[in-house]
C-alpha positions as CSV (number, residue, x, y, z in Angstrom):
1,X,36.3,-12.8,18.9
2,X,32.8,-14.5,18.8
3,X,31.0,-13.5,22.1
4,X,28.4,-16.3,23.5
5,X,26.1,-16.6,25.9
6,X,28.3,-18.3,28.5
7,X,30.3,-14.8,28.1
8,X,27.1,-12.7,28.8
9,X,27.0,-15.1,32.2
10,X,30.2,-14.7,33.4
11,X,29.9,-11.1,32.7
12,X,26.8,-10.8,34.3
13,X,27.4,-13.6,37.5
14,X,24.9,-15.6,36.3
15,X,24.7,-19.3,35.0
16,X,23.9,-19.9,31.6
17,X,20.3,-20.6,31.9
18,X,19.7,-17.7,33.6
19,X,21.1,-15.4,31.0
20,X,19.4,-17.1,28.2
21,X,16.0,-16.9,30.4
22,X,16.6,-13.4,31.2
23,X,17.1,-12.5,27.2
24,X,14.3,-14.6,25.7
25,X,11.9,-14.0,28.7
26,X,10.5,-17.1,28.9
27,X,10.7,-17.7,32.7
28,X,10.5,-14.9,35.7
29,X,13.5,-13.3,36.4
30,X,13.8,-10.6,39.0
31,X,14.6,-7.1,37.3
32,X,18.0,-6.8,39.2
33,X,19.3,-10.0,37.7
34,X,17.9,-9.5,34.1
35,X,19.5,-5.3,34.2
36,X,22.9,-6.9,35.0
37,X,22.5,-9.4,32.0
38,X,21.6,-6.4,29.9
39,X,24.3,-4.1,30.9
40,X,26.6,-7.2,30.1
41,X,25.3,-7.7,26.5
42,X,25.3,-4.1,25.8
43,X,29.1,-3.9,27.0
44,X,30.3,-6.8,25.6
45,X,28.2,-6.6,22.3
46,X,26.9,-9.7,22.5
47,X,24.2,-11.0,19.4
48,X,21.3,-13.9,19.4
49,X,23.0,-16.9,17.0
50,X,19.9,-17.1,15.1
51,X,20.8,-20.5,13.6
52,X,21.4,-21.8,17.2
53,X,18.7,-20.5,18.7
54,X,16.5,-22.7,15.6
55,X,17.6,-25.8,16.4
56,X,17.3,-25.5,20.4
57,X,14.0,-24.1,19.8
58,X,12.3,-24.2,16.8
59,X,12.2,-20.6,16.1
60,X,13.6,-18.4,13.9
61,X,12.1,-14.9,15.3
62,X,11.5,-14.1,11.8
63,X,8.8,-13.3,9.5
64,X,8.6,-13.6,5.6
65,X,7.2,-10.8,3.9
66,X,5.8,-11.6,0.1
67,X,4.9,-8.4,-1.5
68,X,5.7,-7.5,-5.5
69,X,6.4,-4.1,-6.7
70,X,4.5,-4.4,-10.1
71,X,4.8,-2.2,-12.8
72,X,0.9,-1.3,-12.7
73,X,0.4,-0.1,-9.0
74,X,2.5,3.3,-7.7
75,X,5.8,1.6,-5.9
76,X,5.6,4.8,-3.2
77,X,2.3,3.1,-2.2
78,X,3.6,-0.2,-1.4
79,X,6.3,0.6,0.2
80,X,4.2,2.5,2.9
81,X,2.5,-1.2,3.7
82,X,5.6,-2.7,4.1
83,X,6.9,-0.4,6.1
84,X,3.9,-0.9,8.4
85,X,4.9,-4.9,9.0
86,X,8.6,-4.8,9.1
87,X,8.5,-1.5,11.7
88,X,5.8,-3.8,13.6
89,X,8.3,-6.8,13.5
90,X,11.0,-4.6,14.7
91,X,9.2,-3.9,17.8
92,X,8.1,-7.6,18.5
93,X,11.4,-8.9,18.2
94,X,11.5,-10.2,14.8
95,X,13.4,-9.6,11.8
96,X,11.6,-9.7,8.5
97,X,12.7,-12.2,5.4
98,X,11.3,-10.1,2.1
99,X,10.3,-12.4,-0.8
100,X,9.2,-10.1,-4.2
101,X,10.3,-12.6,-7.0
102,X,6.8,-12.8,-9.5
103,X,6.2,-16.3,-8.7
104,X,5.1,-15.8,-5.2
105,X,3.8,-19.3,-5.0
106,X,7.4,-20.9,-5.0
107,X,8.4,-18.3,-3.0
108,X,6.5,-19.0,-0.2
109,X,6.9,-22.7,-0.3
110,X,10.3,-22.5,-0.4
111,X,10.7,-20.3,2.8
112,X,7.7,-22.4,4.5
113,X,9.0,-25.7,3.5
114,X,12.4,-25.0,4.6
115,X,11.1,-23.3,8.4
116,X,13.3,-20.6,7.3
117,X,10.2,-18.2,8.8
118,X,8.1,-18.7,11.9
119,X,4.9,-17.1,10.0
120,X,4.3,-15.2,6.9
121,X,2.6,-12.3,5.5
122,X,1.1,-11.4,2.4
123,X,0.7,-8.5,0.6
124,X,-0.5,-8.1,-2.9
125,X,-3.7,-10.3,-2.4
126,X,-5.8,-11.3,-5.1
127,X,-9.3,-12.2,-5.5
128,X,-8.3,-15.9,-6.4
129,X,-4.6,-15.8,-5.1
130,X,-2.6,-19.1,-5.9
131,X,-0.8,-19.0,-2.7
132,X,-3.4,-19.1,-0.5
133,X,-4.1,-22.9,-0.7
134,X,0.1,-23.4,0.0
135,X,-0.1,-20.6,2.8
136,X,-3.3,-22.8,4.4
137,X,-1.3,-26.3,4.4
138,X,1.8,-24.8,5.5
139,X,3.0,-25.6,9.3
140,X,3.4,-21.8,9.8
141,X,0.5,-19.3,10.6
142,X,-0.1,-16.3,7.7
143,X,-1.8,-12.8,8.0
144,X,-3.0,-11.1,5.1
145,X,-3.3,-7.5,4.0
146,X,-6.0,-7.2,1.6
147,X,-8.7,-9.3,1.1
148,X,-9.3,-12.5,-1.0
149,X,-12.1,-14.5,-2.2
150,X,-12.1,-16.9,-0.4
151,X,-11.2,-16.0,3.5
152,X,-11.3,-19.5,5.1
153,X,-8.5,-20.0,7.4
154,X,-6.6,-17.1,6.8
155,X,-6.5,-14.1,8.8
156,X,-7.8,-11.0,7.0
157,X,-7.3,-7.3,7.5
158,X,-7.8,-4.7,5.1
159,X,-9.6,-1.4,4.8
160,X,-13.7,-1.2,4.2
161,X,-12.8,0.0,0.4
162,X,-16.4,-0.1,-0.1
163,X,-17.6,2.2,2.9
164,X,-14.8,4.4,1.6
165,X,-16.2,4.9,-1.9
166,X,-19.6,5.3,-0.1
167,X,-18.3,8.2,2.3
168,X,-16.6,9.8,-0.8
169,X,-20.1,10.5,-2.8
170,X,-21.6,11.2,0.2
171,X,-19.0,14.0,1.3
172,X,-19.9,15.8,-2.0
173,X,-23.5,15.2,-2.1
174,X,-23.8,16.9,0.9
175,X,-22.0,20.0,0.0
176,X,-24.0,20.3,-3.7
177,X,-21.9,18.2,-6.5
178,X,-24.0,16.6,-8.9
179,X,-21.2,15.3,-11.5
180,X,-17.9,13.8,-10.4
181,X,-15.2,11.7,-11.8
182,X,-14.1,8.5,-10.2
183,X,-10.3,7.5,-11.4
184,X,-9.3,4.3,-10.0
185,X,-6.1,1.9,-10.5
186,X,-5.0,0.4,-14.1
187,X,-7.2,-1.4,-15.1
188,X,-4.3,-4.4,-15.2
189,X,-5.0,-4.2,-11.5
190,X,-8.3,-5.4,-11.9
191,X,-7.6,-8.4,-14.4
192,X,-5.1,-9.9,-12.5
193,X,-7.8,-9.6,-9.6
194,X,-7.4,-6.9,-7.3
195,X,-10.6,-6.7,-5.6
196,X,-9.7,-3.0,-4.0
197,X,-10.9,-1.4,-7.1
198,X,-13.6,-2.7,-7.5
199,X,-15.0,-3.4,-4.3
200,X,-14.6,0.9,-3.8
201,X,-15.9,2.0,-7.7
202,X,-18.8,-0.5,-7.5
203,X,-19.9,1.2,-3.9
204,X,-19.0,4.3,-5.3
205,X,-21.2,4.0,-8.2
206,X,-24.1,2.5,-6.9
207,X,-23.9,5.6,-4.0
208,X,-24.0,8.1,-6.5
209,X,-27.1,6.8,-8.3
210,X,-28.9,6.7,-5.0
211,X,-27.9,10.0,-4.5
212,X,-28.5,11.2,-8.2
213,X,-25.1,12.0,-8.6
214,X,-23.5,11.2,-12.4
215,X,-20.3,9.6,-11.4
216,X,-17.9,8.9,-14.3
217,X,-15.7,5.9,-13.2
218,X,-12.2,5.9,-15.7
219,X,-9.1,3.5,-14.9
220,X,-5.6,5.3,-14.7
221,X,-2.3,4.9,-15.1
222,X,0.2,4.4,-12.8
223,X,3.6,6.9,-13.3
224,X,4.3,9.6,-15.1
225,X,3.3,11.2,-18.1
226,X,0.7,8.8,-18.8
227,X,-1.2,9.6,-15.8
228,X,-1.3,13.1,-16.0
229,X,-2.4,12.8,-20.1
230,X,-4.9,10.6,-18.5
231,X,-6.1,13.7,-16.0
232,X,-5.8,16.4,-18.8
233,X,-8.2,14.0,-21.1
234,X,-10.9,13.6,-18.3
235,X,-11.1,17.2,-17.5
236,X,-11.7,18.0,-20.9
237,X,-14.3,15.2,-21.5
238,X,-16.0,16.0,-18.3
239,X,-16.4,19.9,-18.3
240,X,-19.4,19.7,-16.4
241,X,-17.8,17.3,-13.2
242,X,-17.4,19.5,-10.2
243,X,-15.5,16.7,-8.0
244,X,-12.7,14.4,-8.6
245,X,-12.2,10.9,-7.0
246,X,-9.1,9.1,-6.7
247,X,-8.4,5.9,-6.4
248,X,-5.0,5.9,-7.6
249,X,-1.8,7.2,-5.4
250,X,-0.4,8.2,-8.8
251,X,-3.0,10.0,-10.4
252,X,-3.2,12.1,-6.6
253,X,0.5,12.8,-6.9
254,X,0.3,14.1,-10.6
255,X,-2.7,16.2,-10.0
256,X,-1.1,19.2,-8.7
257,X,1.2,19.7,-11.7
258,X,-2.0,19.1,-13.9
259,X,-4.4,21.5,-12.1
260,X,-1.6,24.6,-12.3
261,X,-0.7,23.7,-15.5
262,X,-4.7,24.5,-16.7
263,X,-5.0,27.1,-13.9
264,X,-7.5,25.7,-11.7
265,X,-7.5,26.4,-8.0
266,X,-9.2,23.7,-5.2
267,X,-11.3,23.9,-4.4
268,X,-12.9,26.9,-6.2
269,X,-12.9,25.6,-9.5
270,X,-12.8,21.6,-8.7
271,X,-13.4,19.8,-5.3
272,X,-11.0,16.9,-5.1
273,X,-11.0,13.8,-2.5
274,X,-7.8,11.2,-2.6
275,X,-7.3,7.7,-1.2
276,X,-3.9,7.3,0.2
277,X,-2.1,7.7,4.2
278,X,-1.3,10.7,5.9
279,X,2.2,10.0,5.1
280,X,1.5,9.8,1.7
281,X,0.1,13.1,1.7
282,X,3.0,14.7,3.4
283,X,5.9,12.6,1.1
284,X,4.0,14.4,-1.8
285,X,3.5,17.9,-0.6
286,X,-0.5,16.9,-1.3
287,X,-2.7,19.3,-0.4
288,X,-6.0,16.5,-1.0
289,X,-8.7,15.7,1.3
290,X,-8.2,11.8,1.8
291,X,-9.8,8.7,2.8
292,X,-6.8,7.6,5.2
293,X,-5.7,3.8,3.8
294,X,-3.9,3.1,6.9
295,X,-1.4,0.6,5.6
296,X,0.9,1.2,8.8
297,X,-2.5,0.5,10.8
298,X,-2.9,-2.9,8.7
299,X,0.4,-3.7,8.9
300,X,0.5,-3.3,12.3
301,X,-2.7,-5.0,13.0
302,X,-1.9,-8.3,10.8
303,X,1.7,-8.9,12.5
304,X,0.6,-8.6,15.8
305,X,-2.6,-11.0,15.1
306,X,0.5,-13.2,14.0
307,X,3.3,-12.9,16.5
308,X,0.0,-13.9,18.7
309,X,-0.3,-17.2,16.6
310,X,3.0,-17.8,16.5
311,X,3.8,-17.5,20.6
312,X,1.1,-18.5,22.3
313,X,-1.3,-21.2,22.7
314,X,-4.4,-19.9,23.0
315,X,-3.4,-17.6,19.3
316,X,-2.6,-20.5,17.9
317,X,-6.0,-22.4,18.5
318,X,-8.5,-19.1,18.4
319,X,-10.5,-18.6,15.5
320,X,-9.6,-17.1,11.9
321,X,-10.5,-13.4,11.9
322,X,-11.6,-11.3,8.7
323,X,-11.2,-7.2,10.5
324,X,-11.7,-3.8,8.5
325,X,-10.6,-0.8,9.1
326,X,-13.2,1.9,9.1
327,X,-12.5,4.7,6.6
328,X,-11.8,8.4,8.2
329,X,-11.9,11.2,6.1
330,X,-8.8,13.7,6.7
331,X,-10.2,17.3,5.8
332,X,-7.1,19.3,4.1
333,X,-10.1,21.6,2.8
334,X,-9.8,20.6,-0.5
335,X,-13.5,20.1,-1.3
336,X,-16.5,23.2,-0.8
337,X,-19.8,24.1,-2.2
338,X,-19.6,23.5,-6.7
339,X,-18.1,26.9,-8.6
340,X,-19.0,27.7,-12.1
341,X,-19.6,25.0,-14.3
342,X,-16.4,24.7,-15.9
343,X,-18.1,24.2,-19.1
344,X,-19.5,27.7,-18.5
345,X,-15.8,29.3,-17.7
């Protein structure tokens, strides 16, 4: 049997209205009256028709998600960003539609056009990114995680990539390396425009010349055993590089194997700093100092920026926001004063 709402109320002594006002919380109801509601939904297992609730209201207390797991970026490390919004939803009330077919343009005019979301957001982001144009004229509001070109009308959040390649040189200047090596994303990541890697190499490599550091900046791979061939190769071109640099969640996942494999210890024999979250670190067993990338941070901060849009007034008129997060280093002592030259061992 189908429990309603006009169950919950007779369950609870209530009239109709008062139940539904008590659930959605849209007018004050005293705390005695809203607990027996409660207690009556719980008992009788009562759930939200969605589809109902739609057409009285215009809502659908959901929130499409377009994200892609692409063959060129580490799927581990896009999962932890959408984790980040759909546990965010969660807690706001809101279930989350995920869209990841490759034409994310038709995607997300289908589930705008159709009001099958109440607001959207995107993952994935490109320097020119087709779907920001639909996202703009849509009658839903959209957050983004990762930053675009072009910004207008869009709210932005994303980490300062470029402050983190900065704080990365400058962590190994000051304790003595003069030669690193940078290894960022594919390189496919950077023709089909994501603006991460380059946004943190270019920083990076204009901080080392300031500092007089010789920074070699390579692309890598993104699984297994290409990325660790890629490792092995740099290492051997680079005997002189005291540090390491990673931009790439699979390249920092593969380096253990590839450091015991040559017998090198960190950081006696090579200092190494990674990009990627805490959790990261522990799903991995990675024993790396990191710039933390905070995608549960970002996620967090771009649904709540929309839930805002999408409930209240004042959200929904306030101005577009563009918001970094500032990089932290997490120390897991992976980087100390340079060794030996390993072109002198």
């Amino acid at each position: 049997m189908v429990v309603t709402i006009g169950d919950v109320a007779r369950a609870a002594g209530v009239s109709r209205s008062t139940a539904s006002y008590a659930l959605s919380g849209k007018r004050a109801i005293s705390a005695e009256v809203r607990q027996r509601v409660n207690d009556a939904v719980r008992s009788l297992g009562y759930t939200a028709n969605a589809g109902a609730r739609a057409l009285a209201t215009s809502e659908t207390k959901v929130i499409g998600l377009l994200a892609q797991f692409l063959e060129d970026e580490f799927a581990p490390a896009m999962l932890q960003y959408m984790l980040g919004v759909s546990d965010t939803a969660r807690e706001l009330g809101y279930d989350i539609l995920l869209a990841t077919e490759a034409d994310g343009a038709r995607a997300l005019r289908r589930i705008t056009d159709s009001r099958m979301v109440d607001g959207v957001v995107l993952l994935n982001v490109a320097q020119e990114d087709d779907r920001l144009d639909i996202l703009r004229d849509a009658p839903q509001p959209g957050a983004l995680v990762g930053l675009p070109g072009d910004c207008s009308e869009l709210d932005v959040f994303d980490l300062d990539f470029e402050e983190a390649g900065r704080m990365m040189v400058d962590h190994m200047h000051a304790l003595g390396h003069r030669e690193l090596i940078l290894v960022s994303q594919p390189q496919h990541v950077v023709e089909r425009g994501g603006a991460y890697v380059w946004r943190l190499q270019d920083a990076a490599l204009e901080q080392a010349r300031v500092r007089g550091i010789t920074l070699h900046a390579m692309y890598g791979e993104s699984r297994q055993p290409a990325v660790g061939q890629t490792l092995n190769d740099l290492l051997d071109a680079y005997p002189g590089a005291t540090g390491l640099l990673l931009n790439n969640e699979a390249a920092a996942a593969a380096l253990p194997s590839v450091l015991h494999t040559r017998g090198l210890t960190v950081p006696k024999d090579l200092s190494v700093i990674g990009r990627y979250s805490d959790e990261f670190a522990r799903l991995f067993s990675l024993p790396f100092s990191s710039i933390e990338s905070a995608p549960d941070r970002l996620g967090r901060m771009a649904v709540r920026q929309l839930v805002r849009r999408i409930e209240s007034p004042e959200g929904r008129n306030e101005p577009y926001v563009v918001r970094f997060v500032s990089p932290e280093l997490v120390d897991r002592g992976s980087t100390g004063v340079p060794g030996p030259s390993r072109a002198d061992t």
